[in-house]
C-alpha positions in Angstrom: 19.4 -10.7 15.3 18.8 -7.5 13.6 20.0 -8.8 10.3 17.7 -11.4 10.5 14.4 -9.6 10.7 15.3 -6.8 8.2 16.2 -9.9 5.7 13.1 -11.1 6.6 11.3 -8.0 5.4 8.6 -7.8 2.5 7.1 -4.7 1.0 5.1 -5.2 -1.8 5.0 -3.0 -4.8 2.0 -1.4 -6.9 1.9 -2.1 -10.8 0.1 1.5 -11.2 4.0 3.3 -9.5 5.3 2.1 -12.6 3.0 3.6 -15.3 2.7 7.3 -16.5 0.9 9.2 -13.6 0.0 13.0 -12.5 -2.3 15.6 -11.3 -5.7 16.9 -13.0 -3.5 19.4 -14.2 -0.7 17.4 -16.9 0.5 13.7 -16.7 4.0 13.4 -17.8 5.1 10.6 -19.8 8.3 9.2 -20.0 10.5 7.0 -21.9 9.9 2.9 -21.6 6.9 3.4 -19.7 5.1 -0.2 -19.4 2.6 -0.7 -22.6 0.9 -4.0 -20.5 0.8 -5.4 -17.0 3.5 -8.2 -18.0 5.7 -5.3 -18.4 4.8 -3.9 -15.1 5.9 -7.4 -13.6 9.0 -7.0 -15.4 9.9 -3.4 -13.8 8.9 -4.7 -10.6 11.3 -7.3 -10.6 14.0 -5.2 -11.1 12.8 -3.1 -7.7 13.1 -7.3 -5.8 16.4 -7.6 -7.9 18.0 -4.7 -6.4 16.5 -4.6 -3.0 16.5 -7.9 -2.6 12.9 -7.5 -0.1 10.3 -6.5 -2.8 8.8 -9.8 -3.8 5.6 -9.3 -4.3 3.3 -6.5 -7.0 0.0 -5.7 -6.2 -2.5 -5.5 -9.2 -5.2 -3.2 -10.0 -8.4 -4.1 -11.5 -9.6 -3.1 -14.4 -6.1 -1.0 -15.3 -4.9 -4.6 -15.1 -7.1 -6.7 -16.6 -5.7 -9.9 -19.0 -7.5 -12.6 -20.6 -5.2 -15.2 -18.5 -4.5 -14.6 -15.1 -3.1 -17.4 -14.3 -0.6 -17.2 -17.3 0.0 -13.8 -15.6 0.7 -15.4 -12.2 3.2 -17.9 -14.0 4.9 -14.8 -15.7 5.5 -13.1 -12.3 7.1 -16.6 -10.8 9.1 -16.6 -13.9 10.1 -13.0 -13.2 10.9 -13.9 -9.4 8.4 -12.4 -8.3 4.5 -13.0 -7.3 1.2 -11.4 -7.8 0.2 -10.0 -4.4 -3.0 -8.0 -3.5 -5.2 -7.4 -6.0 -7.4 -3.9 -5.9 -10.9 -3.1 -6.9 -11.9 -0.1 -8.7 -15.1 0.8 -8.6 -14.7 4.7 -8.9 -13.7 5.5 -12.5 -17.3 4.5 -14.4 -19.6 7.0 -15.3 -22.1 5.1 -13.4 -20.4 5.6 -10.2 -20.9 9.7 -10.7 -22.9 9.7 -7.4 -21.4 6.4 -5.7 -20.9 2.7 -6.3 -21.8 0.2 -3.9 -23.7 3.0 -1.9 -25.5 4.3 -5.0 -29.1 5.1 -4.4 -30.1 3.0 -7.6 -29.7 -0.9 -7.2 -29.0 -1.2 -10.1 -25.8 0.4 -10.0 -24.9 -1.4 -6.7 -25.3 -4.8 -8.2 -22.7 -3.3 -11.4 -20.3 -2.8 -8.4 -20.8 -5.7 -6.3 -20.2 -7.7 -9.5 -16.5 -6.1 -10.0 -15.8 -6.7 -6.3 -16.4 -10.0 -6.6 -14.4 -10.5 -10.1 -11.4 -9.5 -8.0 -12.4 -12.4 -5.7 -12.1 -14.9 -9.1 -9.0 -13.0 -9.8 -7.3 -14.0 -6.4 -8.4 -17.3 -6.9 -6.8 -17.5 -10.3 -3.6 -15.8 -9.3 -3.2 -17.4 -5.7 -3.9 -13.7 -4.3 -4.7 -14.1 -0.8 -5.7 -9.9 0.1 -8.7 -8.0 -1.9 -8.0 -4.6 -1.1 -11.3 -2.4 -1.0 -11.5 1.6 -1.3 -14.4 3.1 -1.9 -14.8 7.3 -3.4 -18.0 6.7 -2.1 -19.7 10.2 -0.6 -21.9 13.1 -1.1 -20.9 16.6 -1.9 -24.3 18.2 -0.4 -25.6 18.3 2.7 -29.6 16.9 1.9 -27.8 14.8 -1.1 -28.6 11.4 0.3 -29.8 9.9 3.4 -26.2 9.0 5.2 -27.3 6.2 7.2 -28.9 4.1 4.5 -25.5 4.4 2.6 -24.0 2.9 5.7 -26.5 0.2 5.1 -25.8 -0.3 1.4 -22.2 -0.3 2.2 -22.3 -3.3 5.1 -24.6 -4.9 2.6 -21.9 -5.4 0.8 -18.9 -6.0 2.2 -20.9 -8.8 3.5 -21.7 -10.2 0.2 -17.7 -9.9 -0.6 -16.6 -11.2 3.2 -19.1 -14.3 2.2 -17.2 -15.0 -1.2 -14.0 -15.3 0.0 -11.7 -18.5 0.5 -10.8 -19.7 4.2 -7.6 -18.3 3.3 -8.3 -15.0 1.8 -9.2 -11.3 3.6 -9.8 -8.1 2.5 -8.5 -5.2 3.6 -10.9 -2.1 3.8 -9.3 1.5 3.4 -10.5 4.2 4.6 -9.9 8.2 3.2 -10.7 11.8 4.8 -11.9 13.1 1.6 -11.6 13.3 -2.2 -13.3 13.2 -4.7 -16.1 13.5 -2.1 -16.4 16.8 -0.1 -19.0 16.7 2.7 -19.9 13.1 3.6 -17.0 10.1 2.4 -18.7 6.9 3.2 -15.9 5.1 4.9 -13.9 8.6 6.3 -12.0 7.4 8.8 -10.2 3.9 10.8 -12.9 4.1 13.2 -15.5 3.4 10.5 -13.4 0.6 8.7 -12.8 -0.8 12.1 -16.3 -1.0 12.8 -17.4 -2.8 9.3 -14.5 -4.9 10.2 -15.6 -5.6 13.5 -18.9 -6.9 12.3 -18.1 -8.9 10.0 -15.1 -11.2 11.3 -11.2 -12.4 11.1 -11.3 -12.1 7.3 -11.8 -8.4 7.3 -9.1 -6.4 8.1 -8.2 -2.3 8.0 -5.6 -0.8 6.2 -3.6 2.1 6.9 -2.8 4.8 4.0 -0.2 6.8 5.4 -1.6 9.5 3.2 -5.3 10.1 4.3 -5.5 11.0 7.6 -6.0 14.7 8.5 -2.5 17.1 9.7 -1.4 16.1 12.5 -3.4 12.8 13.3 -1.4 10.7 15.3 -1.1 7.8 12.8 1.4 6.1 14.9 -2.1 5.5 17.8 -3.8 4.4 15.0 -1.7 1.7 14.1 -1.2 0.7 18.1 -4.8 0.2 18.7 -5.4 -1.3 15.6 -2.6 -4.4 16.5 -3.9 -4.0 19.8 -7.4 -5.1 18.7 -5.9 -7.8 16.2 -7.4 -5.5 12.9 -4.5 -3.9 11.2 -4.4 -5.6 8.0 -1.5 -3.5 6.4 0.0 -0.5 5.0 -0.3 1.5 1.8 2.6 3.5 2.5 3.2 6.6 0.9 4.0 10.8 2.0 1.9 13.6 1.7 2.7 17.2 2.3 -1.1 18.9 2.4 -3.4 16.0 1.3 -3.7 12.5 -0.3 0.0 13.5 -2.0 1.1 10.1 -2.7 4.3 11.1 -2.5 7.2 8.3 -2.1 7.4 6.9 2.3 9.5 8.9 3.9 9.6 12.1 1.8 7.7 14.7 4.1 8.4 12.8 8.1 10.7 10.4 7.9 10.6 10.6 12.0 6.8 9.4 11.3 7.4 6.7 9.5 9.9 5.4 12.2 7.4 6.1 15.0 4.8 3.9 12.9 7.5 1.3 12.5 8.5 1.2 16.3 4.9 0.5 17.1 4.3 -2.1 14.5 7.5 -3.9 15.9 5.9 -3.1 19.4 2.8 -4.6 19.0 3.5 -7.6 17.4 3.0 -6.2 13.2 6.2 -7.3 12.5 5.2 -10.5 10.5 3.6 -11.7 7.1 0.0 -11.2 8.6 0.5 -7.3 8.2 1.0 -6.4 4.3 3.8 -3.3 3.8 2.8 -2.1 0.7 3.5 1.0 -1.3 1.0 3.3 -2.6 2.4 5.9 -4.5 2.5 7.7 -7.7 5.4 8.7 -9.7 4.4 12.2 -11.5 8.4 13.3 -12.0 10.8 11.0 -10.8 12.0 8.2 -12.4 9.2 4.7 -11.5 11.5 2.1 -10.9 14.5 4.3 -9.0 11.5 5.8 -7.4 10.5 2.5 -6.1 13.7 1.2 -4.9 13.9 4.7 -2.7 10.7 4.0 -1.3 11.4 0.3 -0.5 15.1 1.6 0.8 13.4 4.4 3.5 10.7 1.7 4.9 13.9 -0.5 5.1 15.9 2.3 7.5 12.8 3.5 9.7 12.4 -0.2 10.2 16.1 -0.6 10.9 16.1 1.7 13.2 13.2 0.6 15.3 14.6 -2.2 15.8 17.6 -0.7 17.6 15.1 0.4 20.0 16.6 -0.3 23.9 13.1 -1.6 24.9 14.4 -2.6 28.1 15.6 0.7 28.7 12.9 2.8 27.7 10.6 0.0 29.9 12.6 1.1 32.1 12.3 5.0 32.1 8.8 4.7 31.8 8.0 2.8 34.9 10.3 5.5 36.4 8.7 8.2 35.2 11.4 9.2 33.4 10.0 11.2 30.5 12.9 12.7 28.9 15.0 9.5 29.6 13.0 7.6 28.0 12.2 10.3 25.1 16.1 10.3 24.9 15.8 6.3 24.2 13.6 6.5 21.4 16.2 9.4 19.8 19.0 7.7 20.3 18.0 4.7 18.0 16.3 7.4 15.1 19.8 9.4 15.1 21.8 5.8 14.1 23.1 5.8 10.7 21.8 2.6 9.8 23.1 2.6 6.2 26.2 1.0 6.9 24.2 -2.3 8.6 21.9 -2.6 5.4 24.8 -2.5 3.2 26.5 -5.1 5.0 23.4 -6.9 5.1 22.5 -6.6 0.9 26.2 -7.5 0.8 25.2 -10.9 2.5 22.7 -11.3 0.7 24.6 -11.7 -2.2 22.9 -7.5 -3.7 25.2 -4.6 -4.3 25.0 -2.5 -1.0 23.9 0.4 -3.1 20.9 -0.3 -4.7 20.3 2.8 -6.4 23.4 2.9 -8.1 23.6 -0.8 -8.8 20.5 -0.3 -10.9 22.2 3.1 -13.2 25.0 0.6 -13.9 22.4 -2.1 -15.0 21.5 -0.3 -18.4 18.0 -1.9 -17.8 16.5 2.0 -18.2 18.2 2.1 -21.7 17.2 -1.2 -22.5 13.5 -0.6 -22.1 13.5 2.8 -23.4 14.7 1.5 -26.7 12.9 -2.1 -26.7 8.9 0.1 -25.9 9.0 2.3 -28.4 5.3 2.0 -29.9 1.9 0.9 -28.3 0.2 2.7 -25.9 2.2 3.2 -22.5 0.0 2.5 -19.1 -0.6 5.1 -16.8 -3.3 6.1 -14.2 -6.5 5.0 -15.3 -5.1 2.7 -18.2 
């Protein structure tokens, strides 16, 4: 029964983890390094090949941006693999110094909307069914702008995008505590994604970055009340040690990400309707083995919630039984579950140790030789 819902698994992974990336300080390149997004679909199929769960890559718009996207859809099927969420950018224009779709001048507003809903025709031509919307959005100075009109600018529109999209398309609305913005973000926090969400309808949905919450939030009542309320859309998953790190899952808590994972399981996550995706970006390690370790540690935590006793920490609970049922939760965290997801790769015709099964392939040395020339992507590119 296990077996079955971890082979069942999908966790999507970005294009951007497998270009050149850093901090405002240095980015480091390194050797055969994507040049184009068909390349990107080429390294992400590699991460599905090996993992055997990674079927999907999400996109970025513009960093992304082809003449043909449905030629680039078709590419991806050929690869194995599918184009999955496709995410806006509306933060990297000079325009959008003092905001983009909350900018005081319409003008700018409209330049934004217009992107927001390009992604829309993207979806449409790449059979994308999740826009996924963040927004750097904010003041720096108290007095800057008025706060609640850039509350109205912003449900202006999301509304214009919620009324674009298919009957079988969503977005997803992220939220983020701060950066680049300092005093006032514009969507901060769940609670004010959730209520955008709320407004608007089904096909609006919040997403959870495991990097932007404040230390300490309790990400794992986040997620609860969110399923509870039927408005978790997905995950960009990714660590962080003081801020928005974007670090690979499972680096700084791996007991976090298992306590997220139990309650996803819990409250009914556990399905296609809640998008696992990574979020990360690869400043020193290796992108693709990078990758795989960050689809391999959702693949444990998840493993291991589902070894949860429910029954028997329902039990300790309607018994009051706090470090019993404490004790239950432990118990299933403390299992070694690599030995199950090695018999399971194993059945699924994968080597049980994907990171080595990818050294042996020689695909590393066959793309650091073959992309020698051209300009390699990386973030903003």
């Amino acid at each position: 029964m296990i077996k079955d819902l971890l082979r069942g698994q999908r966790i999507e992974t970005p294009s951007w983890a497998y270009g050149n990336s850093g901090t405002r300080f240095k980015v480091f390149a390194q050797q055969g390094v994507p040049r184009d997004p068909y390349e990107k679909l080429a390294d992400a199929a590699q991460v599905h090949a090996f993992t055997g769960i990674a079927p999907t890559v999400a996109l970025h718009i513009p960093w992304d941006r082809v003449d043909d996207y449905a030629a680039l859809a078709r590419h991806a099927r050929d690869l194995g693999v599918a184009v999955g969420a496709i995410n806006s950018n509306v933060f990297q224009d000079d325009d959008y110094k003092l905001g983009s779709v909350t900018h005081p001048d319409p003008v700018v507003r409209r330049k934004a909307l217009g992107h927001l809903l390009e992604c829309v025709d993207i979806m449409d031509a790449t059979g994308s069914d999740t826009l996924k919307l963040w927004f750097s959005d904010g003041t720096n100075y108290p007095g800057q702008d008025d706060i609640r009109a850039r509350q109205d600018r912003l449900a202006e529109a999301l509304a214009a995008v919620y009324e674009r999209l298919g009957d079988d398309q969503r977005f997803l609305l992220e939220y983020k505590l701060f950066e680049p913005a300092f005093y006032v973000t514009d969507v901060p926090d769940w609670g004010t994604a959730y209520a955008h969400c709320l407004k608007l309808g089904d096909k609006a949905q919040v997403v959870v970055d495991t990097g932007h919450h404040a230390p300490g939030t309790n990400i794992e009542f986040i997620v609860a009340f969110l399923l509870r309320e039927r408005k978790l859309g997905g995950f960009d998953f990714n660590s962080r040690f003081y801020a928005d790190d974007d670090l690979m899952v499972g680096a700084a808590d791996p007991f976090q990400l298992f306590r997220i994972m139990f309650e996803v399981i819990g409250g009914g996550g556990y399905g296609p309707h809640v998008a696992f995706m990574l979020d990360q970006c690869h400043n020193i390690e290796p992108k693709i083995p990078g990758q795989i370790r960050s689809v391999m540690n959702v693949q444990e935590a998840t493993a291991k919630a589902l070894l949860v006793d429910r029954e028997a920490l329902a039990a300790a609970q309607r018994a009051g039984d706090v470090l019993g049922a404490n004790a239950v939760l432990m118990d299933a965290y403390n299992t070694d579950v690599r030995p199950l997801l090695g018999e399971l790769r194993e059945e699924m015709g994968l080597d049980p140790d994907p990171m080595a099964a990818y050294a042996r392939s020689g695909y590393f040395e066959k793309i650091a030789a073959e992309r020698v020339g051209g300009a390699q992507a990386g973030w903003g590119a």
